[in-house]
PyMOL commands that place a pseudoatom at each C-alpha (Angstrom):
pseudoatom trace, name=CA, resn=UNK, resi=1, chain=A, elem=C, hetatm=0, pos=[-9.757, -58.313, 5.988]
pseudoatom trace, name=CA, resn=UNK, resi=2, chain=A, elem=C, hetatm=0, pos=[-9.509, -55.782, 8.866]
pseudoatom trace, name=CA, resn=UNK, resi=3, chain=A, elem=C, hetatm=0, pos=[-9.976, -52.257, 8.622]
pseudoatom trace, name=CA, resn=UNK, resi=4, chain=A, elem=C, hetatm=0, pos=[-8.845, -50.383, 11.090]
pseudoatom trace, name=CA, resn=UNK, resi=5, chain=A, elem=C, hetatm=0, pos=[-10.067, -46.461, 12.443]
pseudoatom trace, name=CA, resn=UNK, resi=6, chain=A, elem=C, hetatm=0, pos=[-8.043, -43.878, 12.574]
pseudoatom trace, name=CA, resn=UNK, resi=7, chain=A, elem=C, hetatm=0, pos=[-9.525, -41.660, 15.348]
pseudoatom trace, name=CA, resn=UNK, resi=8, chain=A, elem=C, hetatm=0, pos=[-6.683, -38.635, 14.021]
pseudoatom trace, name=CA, resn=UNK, resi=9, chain=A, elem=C, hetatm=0, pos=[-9.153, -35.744, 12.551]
pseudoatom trace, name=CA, resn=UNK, resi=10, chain=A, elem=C, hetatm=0, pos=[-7.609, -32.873, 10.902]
pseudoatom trace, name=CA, resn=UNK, resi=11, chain=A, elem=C, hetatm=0, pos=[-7.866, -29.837, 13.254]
pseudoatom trace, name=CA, resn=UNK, resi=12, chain=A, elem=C, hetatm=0, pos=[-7.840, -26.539, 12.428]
pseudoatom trace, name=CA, resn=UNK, resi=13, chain=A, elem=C, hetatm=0, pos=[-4.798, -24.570, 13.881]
pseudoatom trace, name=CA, resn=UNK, resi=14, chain=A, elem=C, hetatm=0, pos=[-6.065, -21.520, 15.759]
pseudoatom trace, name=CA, resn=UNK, resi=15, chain=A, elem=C, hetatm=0, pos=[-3.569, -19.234, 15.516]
pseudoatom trace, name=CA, resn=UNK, resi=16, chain=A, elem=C, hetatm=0, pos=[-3.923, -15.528, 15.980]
pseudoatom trace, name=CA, resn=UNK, resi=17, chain=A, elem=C, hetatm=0, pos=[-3.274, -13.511, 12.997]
pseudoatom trace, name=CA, resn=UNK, resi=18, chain=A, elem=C, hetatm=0, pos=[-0.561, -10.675, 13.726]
pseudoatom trace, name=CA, resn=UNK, resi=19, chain=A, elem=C, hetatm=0, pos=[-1.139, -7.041, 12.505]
pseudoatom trace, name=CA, resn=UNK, resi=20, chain=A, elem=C, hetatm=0, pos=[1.664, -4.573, 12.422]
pseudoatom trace, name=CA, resn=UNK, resi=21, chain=A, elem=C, hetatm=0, pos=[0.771, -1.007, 12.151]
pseudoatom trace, name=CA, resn=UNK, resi=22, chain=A, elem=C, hetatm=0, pos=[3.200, 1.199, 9.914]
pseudoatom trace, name=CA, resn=UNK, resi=23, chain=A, elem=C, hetatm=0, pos=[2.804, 4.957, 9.253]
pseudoatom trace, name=CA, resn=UNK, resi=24, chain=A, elem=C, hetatm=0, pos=[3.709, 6.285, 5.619]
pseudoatom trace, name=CA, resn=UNK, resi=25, chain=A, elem=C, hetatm=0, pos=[6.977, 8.211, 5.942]
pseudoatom trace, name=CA, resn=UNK, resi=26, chain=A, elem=C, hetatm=0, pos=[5.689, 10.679, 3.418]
pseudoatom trace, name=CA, resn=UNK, resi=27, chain=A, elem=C, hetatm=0, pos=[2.171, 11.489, 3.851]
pseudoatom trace, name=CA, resn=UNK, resi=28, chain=A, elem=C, hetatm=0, pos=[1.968, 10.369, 7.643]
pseudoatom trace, name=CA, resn=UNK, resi=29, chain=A, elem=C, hetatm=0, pos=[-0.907, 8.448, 7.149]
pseudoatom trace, name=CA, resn=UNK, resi=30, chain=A, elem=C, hetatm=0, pos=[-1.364, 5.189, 9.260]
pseudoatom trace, name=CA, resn=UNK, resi=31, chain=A, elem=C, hetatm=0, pos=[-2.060, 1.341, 7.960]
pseudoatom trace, name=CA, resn=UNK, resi=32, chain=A, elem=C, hetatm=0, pos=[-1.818, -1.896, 8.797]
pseudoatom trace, name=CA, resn=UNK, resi=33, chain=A, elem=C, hetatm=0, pos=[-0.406, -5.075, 7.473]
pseudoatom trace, name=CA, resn=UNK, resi=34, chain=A, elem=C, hetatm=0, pos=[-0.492, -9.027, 8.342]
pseudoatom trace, name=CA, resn=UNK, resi=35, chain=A, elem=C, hetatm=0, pos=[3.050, -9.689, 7.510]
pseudoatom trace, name=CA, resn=UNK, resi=36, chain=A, elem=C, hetatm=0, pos=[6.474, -7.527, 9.331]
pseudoatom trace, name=CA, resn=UNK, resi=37, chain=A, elem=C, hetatm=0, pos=[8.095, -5.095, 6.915]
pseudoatom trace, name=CA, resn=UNK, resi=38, chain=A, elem=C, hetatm=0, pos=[11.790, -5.638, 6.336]
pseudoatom trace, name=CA, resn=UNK, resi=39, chain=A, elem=C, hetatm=0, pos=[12.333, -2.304, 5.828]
pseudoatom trace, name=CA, resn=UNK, resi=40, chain=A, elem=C, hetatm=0, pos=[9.743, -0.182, 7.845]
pseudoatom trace, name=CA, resn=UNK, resi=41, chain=A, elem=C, hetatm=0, pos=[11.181, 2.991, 7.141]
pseudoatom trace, name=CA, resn=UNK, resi=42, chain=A, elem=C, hetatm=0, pos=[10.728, 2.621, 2.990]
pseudoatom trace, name=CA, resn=UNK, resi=43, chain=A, elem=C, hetatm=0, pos=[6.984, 1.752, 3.436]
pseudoatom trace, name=CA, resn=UNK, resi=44, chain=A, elem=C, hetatm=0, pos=[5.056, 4.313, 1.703]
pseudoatom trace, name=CA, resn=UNK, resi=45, chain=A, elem=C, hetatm=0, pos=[1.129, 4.316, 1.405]
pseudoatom trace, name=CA, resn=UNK, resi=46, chain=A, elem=C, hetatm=0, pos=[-0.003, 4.101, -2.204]
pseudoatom trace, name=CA, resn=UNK, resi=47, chain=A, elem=C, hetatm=0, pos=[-1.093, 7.834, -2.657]
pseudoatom trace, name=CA, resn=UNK, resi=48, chain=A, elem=C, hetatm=0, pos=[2.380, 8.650, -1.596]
pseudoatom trace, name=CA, resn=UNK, resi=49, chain=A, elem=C, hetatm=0, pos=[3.863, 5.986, -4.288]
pseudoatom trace, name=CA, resn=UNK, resi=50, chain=A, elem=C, hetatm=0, pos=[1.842, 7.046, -7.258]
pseudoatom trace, name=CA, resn=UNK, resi=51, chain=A, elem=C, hetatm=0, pos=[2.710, 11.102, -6.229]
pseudoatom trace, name=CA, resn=UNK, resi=52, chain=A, elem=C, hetatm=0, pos=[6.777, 9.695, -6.491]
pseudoatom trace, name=CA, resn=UNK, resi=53, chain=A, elem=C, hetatm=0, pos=[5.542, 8.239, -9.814]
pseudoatom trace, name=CA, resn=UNK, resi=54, chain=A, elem=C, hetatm=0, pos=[3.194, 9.608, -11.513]
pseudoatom trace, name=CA, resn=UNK, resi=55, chain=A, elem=C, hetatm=0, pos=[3.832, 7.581, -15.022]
pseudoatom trace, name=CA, resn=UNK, resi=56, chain=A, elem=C, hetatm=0, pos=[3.154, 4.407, -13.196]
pseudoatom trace, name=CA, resn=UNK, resi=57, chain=A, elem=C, hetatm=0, pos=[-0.392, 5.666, -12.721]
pseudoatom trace, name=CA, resn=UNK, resi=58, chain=A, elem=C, hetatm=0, pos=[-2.796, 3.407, -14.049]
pseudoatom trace, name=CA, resn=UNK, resi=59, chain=A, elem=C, hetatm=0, pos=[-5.768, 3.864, -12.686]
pseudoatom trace, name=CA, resn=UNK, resi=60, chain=A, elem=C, hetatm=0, pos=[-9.148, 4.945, -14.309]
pseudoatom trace, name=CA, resn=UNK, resi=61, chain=A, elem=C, hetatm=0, pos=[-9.304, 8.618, -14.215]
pseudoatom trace, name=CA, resn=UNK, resi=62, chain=A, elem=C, hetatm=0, pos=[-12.821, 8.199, -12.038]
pseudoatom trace, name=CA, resn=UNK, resi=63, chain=A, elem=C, hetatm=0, pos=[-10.330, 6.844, -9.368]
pseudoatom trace, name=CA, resn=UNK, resi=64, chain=A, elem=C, hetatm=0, pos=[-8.002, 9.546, -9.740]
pseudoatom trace, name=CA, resn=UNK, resi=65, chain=A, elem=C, hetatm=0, pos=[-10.721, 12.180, -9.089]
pseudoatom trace, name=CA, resn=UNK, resi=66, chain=A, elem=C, hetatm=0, pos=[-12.235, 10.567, -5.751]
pseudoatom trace, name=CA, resn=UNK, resi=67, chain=A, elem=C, hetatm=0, pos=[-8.693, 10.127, -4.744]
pseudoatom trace, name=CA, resn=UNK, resi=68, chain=A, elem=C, hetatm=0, pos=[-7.974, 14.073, -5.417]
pseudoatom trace, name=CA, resn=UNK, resi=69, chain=A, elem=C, hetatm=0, pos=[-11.480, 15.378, -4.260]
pseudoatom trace, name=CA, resn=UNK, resi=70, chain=A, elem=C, hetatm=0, pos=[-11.052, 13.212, -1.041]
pseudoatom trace, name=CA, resn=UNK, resi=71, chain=A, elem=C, hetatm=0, pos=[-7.621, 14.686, 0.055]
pseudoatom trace, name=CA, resn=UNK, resi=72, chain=A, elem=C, hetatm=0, pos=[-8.867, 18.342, -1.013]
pseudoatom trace, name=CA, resn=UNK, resi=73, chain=A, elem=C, hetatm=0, pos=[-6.754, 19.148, -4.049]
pseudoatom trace, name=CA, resn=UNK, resi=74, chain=A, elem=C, hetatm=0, pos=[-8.411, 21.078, -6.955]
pseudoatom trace, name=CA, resn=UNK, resi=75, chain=A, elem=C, hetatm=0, pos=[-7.982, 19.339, -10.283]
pseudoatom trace, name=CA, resn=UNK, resi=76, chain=A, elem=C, hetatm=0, pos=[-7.012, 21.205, -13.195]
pseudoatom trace, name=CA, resn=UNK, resi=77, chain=A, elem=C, hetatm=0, pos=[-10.157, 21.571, -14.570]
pseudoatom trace, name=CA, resn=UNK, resi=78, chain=A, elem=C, hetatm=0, pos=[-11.367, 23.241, -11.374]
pseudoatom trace, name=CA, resn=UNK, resi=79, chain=A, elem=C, hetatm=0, pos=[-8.340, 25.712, -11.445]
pseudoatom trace, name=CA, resn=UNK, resi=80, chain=A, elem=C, hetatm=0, pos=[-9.346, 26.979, -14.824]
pseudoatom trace, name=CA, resn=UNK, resi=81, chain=A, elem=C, hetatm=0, pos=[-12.890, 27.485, -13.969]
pseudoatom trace, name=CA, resn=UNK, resi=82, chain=A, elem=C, hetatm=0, pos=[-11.904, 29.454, -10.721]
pseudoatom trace, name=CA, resn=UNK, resi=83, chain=A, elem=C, hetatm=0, pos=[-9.611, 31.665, -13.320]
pseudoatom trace, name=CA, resn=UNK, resi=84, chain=A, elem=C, hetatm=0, pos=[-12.590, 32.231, -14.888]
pseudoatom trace, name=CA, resn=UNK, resi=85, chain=A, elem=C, hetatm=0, pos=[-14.846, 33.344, -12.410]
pseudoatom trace, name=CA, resn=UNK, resi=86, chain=A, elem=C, hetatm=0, pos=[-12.755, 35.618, -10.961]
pseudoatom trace, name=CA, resn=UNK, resi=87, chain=A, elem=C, hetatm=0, pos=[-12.501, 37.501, -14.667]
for i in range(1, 87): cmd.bond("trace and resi %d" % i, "trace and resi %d" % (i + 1))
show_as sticks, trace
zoom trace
């Protein structure tokens, strides 16, 4: 019986990985992506997508508040506190 060597090694394919940078068409903010967008000009950012629908907002309302306390908006609860300082 002979057994013969393959000397064939699997080799890892070095490819570079290709970003493409997109900016929301809505809030203007800027992100990146590994794959090419069909349709550049309908890529929104997700803050932008759950302000266009707000009923498909599932996330935990701590989310929600470091989301609106990072871009600066007052909550509700904050509103009616400010009404009731200035009474």
């Amino acid at each position: 019986m002979i057994i013969q060597k393959d000397n064939k090694v699997a080799r890892r394919k070095n490819r570079e990985e290709k970003t493409y940078r997109y900016k929301c068409t809505i809030t203007g903010e800027k992100f990146k992506i590994k794959g090419e967008a069909l349709n550049p000009d309908d890529l929104v950012s997700v803050r932008a997508y759950y302000e266009l629908n707000p009923e498909a907002d599932d996330r935990p309302e701590a989310i929600k508040q470091k989301v609106l306390n990072e871009s600066g908006e007052t909550t509700l609860e904050e509103t009616d506190e400010e009404e009731l300082e200035g009474e």
